[in-house]
BATOR-116156 format. One record per residue (C-alpha): residue number from 1; x, z, y. Coordinates in Angstrom, 1 decimal. Each point is the difference from the previous one (the first is absolute). Layout:
REM residues N
REC rotor      X      Z      Y
REC   NUM      X      Z      Y
...
END
This chain:
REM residues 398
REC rotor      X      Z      Y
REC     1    3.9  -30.6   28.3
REC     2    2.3   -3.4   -0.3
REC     3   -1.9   -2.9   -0.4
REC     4    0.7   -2.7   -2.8
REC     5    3.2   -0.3   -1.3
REC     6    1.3   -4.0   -0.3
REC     7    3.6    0.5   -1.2
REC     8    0.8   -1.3   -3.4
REC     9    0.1    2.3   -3.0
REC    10    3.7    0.8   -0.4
REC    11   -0.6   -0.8   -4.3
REC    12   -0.6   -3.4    1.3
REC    13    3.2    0.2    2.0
REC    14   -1.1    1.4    3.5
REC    15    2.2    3.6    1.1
REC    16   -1.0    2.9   -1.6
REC    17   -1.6    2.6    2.6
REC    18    2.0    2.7   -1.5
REC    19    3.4   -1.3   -0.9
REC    20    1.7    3.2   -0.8
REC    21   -3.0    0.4   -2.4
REC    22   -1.3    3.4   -0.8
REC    23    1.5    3.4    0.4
REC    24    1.6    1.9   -2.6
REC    25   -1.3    3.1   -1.4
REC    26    1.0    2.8    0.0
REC    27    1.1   -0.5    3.1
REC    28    3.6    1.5    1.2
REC    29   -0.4    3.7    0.6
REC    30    2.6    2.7    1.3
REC    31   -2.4    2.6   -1.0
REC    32   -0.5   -0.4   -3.1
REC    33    4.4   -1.4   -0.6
REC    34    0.2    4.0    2.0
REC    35   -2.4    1.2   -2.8
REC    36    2.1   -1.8   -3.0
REC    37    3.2    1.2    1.1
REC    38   -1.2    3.3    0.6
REC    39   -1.4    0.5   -3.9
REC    40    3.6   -1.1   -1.3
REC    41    1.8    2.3    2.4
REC    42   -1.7    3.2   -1.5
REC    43   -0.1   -1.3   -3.1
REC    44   -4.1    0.1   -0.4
REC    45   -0.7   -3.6   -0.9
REC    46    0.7    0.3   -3.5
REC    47   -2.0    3.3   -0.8
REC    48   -3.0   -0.1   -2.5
REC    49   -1.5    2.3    2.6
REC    50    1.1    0.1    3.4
REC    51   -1.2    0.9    3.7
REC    52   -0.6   -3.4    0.9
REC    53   -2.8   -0.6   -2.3
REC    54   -1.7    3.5    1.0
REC    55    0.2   -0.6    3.5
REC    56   -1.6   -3.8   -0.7
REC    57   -2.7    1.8   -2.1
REC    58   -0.8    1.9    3.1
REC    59   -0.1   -2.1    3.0
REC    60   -2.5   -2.5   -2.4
REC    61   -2.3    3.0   -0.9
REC    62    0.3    0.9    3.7
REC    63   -0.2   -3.6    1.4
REC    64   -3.3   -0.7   -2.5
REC    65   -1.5    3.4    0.6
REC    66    0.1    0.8   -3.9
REC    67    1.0    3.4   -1.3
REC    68    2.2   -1.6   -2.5
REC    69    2.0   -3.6    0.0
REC    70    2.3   -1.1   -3.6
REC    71    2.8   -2.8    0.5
REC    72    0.3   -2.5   -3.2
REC    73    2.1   -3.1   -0.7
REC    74   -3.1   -2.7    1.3
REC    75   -3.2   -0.5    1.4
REC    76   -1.3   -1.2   -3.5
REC    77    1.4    2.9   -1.9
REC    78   -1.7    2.4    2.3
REC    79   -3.4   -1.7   -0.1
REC    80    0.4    0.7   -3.9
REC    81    1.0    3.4    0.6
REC    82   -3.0    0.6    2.2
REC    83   -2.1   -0.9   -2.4
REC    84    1.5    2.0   -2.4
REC    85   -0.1    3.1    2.3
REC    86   -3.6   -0.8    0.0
REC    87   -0.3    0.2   -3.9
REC    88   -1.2   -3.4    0.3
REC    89    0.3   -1.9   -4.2
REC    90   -0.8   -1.3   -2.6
REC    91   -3.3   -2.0    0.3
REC    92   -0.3    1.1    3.8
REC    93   -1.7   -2.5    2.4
REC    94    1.8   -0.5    3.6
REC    95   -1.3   -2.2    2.5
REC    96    2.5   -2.0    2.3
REC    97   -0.6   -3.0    2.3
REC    98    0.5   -3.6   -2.5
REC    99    2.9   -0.9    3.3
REC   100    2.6    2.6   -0.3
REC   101    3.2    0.8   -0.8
REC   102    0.6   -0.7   -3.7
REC   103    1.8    3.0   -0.5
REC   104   -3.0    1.9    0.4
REC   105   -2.5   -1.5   -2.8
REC   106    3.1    0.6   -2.6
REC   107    0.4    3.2    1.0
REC   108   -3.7    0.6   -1.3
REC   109    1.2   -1.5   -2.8
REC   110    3.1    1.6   -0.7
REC   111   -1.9    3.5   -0.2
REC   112   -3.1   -1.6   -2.5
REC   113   -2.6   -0.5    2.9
REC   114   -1.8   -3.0    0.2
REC   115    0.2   -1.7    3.4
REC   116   -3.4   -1.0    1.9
REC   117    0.3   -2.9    2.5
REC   118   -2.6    0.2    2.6
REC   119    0.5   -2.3    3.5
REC   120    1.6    0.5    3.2
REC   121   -2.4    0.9    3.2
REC   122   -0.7   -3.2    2.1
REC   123    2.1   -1.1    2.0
REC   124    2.6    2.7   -1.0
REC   125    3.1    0.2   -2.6
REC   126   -1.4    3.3   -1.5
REC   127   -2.4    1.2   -2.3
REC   128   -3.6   -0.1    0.7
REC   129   -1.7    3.4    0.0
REC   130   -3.4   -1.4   -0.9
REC   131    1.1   -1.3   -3.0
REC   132    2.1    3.0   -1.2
REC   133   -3.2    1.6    0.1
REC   134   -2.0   -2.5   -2.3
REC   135    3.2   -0.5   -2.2
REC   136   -0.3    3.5   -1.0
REC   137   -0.7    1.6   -4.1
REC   138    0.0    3.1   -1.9
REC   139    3.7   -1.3   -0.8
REC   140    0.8   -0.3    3.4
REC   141    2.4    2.7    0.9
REC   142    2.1   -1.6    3.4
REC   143    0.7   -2.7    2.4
REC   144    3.3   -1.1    1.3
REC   145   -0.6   -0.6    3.6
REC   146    2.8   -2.5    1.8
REC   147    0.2   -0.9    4.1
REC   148    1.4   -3.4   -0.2
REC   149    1.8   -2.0    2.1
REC   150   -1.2    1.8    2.6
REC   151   -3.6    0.5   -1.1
REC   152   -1.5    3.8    0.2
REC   153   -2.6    0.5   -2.7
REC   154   -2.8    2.3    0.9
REC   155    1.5    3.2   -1.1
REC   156   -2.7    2.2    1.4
REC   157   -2.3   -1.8   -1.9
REC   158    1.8    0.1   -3.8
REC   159    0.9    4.0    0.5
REC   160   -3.6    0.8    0.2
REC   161   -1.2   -2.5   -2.6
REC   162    2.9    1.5   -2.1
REC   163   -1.0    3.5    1.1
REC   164   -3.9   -0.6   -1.3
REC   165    1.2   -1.6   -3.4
REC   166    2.9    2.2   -0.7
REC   167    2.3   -3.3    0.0
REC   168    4.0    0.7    1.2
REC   169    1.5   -2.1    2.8
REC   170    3.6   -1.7   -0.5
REC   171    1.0   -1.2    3.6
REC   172    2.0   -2.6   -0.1
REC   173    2.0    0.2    3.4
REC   174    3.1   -2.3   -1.1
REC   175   -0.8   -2.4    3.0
REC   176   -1.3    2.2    2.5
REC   177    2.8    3.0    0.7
REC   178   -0.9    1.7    3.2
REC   179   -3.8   -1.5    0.2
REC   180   -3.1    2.6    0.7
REC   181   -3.2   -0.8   -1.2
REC   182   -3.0    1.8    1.6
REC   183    2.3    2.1    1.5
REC   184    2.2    1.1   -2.7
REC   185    3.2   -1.5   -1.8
REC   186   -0.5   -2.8   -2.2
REC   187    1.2    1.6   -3.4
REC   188   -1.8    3.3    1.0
REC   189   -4.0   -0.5   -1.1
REC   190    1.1   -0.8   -3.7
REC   191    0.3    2.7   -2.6
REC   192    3.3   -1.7   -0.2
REC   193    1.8   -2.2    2.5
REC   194    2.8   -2.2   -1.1
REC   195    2.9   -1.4    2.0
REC   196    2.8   -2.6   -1.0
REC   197    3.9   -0.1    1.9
REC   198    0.2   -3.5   -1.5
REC   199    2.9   -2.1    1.5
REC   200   -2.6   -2.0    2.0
REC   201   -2.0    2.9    1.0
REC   202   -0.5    1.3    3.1
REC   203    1.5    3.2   -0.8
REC   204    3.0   -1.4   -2.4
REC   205    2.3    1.3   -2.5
REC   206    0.6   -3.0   -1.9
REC   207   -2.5    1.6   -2.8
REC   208   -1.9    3.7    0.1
REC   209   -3.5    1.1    0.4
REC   210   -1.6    3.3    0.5
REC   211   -3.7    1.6   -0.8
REC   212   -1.9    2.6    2.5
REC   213   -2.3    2.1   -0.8
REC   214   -2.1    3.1    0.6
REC   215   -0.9    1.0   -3.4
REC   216    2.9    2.3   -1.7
REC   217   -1.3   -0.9   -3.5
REC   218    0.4   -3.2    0.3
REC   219    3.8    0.3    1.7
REC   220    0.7    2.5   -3.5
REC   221   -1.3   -2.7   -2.1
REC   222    1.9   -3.0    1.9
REC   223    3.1    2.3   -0.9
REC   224   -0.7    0.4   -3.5
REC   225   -0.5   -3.9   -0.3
REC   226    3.5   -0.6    1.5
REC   227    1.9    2.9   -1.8
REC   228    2.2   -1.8   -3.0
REC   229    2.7    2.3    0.0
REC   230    0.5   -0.3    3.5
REC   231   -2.4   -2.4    2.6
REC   232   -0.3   -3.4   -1.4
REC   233   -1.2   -1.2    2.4
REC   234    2.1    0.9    3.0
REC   235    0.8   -1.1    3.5
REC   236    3.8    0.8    1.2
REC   237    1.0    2.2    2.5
REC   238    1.9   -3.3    1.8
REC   239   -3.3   -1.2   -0.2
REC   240   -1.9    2.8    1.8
REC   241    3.2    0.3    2.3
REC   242   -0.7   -3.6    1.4
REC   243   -3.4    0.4    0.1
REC   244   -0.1    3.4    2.3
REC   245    1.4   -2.3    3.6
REC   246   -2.6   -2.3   -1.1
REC   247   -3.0    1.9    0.0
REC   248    1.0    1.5    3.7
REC   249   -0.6   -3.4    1.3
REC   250   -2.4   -1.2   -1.6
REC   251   -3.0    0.3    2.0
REC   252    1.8   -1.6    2.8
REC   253    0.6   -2.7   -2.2
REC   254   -3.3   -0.2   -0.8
REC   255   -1.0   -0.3    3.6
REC   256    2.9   -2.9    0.4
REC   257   -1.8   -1.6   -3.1
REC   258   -3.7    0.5    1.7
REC   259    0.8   -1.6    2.9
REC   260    1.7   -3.0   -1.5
REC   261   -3.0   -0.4   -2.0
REC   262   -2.9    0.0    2.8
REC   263    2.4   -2.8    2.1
REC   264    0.4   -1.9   -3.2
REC   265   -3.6    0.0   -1.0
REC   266   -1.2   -0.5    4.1
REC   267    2.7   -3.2   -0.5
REC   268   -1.8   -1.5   -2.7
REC   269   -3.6    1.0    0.5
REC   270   -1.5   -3.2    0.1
REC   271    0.9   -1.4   -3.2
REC   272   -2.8   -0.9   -2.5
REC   273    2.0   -0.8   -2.6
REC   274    1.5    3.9   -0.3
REC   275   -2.6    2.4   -0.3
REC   276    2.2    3.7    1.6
REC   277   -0.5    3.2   -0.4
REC   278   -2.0    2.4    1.3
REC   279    1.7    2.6    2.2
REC   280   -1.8    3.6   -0.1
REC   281   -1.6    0.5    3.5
REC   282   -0.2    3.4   -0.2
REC   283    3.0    2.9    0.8
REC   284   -1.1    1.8   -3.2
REC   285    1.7   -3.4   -1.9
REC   286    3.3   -0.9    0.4
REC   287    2.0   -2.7   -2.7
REC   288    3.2   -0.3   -0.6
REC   289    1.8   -3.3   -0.7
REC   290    1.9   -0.9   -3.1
REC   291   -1.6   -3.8   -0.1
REC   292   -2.7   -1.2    2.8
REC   293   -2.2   -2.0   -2.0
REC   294   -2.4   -3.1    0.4
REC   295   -2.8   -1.7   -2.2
REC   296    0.6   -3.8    0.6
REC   297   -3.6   -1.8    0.3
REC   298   -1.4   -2.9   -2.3
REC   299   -0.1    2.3   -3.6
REC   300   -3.7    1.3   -0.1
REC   301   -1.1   -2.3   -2.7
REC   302    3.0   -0.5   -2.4
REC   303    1.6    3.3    1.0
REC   304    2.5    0.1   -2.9
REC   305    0.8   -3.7   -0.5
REC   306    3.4   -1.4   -0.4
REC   307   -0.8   -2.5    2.8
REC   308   -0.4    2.3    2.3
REC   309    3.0    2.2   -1.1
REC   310    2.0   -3.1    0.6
REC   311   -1.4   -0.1    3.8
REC   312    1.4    3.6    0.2
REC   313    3.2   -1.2   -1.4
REC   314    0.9   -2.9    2.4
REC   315   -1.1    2.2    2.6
REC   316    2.4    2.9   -0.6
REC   317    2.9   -2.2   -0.4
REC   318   -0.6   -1.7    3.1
REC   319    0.2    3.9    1.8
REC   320    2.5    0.4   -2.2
REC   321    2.6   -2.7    1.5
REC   322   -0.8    1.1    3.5
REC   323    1.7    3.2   -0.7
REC   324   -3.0    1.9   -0.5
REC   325   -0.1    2.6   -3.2
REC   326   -3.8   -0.5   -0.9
REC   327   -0.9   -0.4   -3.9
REC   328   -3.1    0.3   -2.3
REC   329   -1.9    3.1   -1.0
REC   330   -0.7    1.5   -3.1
REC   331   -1.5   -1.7   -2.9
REC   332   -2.7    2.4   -0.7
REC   333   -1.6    0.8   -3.1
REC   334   -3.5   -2.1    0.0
REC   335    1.4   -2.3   -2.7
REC   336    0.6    3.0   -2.2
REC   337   -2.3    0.3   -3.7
REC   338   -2.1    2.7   -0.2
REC   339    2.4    0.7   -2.9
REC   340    2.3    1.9    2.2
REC   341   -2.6    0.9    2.7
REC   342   -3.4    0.1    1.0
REC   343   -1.8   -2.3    2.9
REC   344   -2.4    1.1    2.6
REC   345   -1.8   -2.9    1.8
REC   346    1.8   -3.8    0.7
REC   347    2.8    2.0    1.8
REC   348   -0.6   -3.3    2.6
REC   349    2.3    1.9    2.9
REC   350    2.8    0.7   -2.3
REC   351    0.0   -3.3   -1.3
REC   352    0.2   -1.6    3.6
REC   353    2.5    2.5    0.3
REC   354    2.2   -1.2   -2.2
REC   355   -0.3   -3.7    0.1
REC   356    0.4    0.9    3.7
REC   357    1.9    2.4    1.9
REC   358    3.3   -0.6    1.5
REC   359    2.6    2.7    1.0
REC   360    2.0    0.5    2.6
REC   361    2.7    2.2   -0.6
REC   362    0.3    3.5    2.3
REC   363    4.0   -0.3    1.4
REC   364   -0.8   -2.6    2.4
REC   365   -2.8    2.6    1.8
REC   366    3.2    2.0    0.9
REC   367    1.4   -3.0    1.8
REC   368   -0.2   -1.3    4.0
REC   369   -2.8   -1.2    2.0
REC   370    1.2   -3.4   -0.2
REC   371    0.9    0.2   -3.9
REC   372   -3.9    1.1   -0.5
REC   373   -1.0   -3.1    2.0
REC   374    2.2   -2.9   -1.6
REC   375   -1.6    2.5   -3.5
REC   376   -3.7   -1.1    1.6
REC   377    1.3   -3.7    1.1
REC   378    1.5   -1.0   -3.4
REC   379   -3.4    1.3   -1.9
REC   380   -2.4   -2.0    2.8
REC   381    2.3   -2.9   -0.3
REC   382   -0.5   -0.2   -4.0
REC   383   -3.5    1.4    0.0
REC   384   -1.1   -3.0    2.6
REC   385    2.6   -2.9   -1.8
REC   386   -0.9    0.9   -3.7
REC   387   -3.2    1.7   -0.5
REC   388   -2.1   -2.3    2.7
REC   389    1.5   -2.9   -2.5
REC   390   -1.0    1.2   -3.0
REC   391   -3.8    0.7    1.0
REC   392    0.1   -3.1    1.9
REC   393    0.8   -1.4   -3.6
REC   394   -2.5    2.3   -1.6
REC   395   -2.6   -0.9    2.3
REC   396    1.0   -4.1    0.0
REC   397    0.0    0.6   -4.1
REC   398   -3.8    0.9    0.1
END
């Protein structure tokens, strides 16, 4: 690894590191112009049902090992529409992790369930399994289950707690397209795994989603919930058309995308003030890289405090205006009243979490060698400028 880095901060006037700034997504693809051009010339792209979306519906069931795979118009829609294909309602408890995606706790809502926040695992963006397990009550009936930011959560864990007290798995694999978990797809161990083509996604179609699953009853009533007339909730065939080159490359991608992320984290290993994370050891788990996250250090004891906020802040416009596309995480849900939810325990790592966690965005990890290390150099440079201030502040303060 590089050792300090003396240059001055380019929002204090010094060069950016990365002067062209960040890449844009989607990035420019022949594949997928070949696959546009080839849905207008036989006239398939504006069918209600055309070949495009039957062949995307296969090669997901087949690429998640699922009998079964539904597209939809979003990731959000088709958490809802999983939980509807569950018969999850009215009154229904699920459990989810209180830093996620804030599609997901309205999506319990949307249905009349009753979110459950419960804390992320330590050192981890995903839920904790041990406190699923105490979280659980009679009205307890699912638990939305989402690998962020590169996280894995413990799937073989949650499928046989959920098999023992009859409780139904949504798999949130939004972030994580291509990603095995103990050997199997991420998406695969839930009753229902969910997918999003968002237009910063990995796999992107500007918007879409998709649900697999094994169980045919729940496919027949996901169809039932969409069927207005005609499929309310549809995803284009120009969608699924751009999405098909996609998908063939992906896990190459995703092996462009690992490797940038092991040099990027090896660069900037010795960094106290940004807590990484932690890379599965094991064959059996394998992430996949929408955002590489980090935890930055000094929070423990006013985790949620706008001071602290305001250290993230400075901090991520300083990456910023090297040319580096890192931003804040989620906000969570720990502030929510227990008159739209109900709270298991201080939710302390979800808290940290999202006073916390920075984001670096995943089109970079398809870039050079040398693009990944002026990536590493710009974040030591403002890590070891900014954050060694403010604790030596912090610490003179005291």
């Amino acid at each position: 690894m590089a050792g300090e880095v003396k240059n001055e901060l380019a929002i204090s006037g010094g060069t950016a590191l990365l002067p062209e700034g960040p890449p844009a997504w989607p990035r420019s693809d022949e594949a997928v112009r070949a696959a546009l051009q080839a849905a207008y010339a036989d006239g398939t792209w504006g069918r209600y049902h055309g070949p495009h979306c039957e062949r995307l519906c296969h090669s997901l069931s087949q690429w998640a090992g699922t009998r079964h795979a539904w597209p939809c118009c979003s990731g959000t829609i088709a958490v809802e529409l999983a939980l509807r294909g569950l018969k999850i309602g009215s009154g229904d408890e699920v459990i989810l992790a209180a830093y996620d995606f804030p599609g997901n706790f309205r999506a319990i809502e949307a249905i009349g369930g009753r979110p459950v926040l419960v804390d992320l695992a330590p050192d981890s963006w995903t839920i904790d399994s041990d406190q699923v397990a105490a979280a659980l009550s009679p009205e307890t009936k699912a638990v939305i289950v989402s690998h962020l930011h590169g996280s894995l959560a413990d799937m073989p864990r949650l499928r046989a707690l959920a098999n023992q007290r009859d409780l139904a798995i949504v798999e949130d694999a939004c972030q994580v397209p291509g990603a095995s978990v103990a050997g199997k797809p991420a998406g695969s161990w839930g009753d229902c795994g969910v997918f999003s083509f968002g237009g910063s996604k990995l796999l992107t179609a500007g918007r879409g989603g998709a649900i697999v699953t094994n169980r045919d009853d729940v496919l027949q009533r996901i169809k039932i919930a969409c069927e207005r007339g005609n499929n309310a909730f549809p995803l284009s065939e120009l969608q699924a058309a751009v999405l098909a080159p996609q998908i063939a490359r992906l896990a190459g991608d995703n092996e462009r995308r690992q490797n940038a992320v092991e040099l990027l984290l090896a660069e900037c290993q010795q960094l106290p003030q940004m807590l990484p994370l932690q890379l599965p050891t094991d064959s059996q788990n394998k992430s996949a890289f929408y955002k590489l996250p980090w935890l930055l250090a000094g929070n423990n004891d006013a985790c949620d405090s706008a001071d602290f906020e305001q250290v993230r802040r400075r901090f991520i416009t300083a990456i910023q205006a090297e040319g580096v596309a890192i931003d804040e995480g989620f906000r969570g849900f720990a502030r929510r009243t227990n008159q739209r939810c109900r709270v298991v325990g201080d939710l302390i790592n979800a808290r940290r979490a999202a006073a916390g966690t920075v984001i670096l965005h995943h089109p970079v990890l398809l870039e050079s060698h040398d693009c990944i290390i002026r990536v590493a150099t710009a974040i030591r440079k403002v890590a070891q400028t900014l954050l060694t201030a403010q604790k030596g502040a912090q610490h003179g303060a005291a």
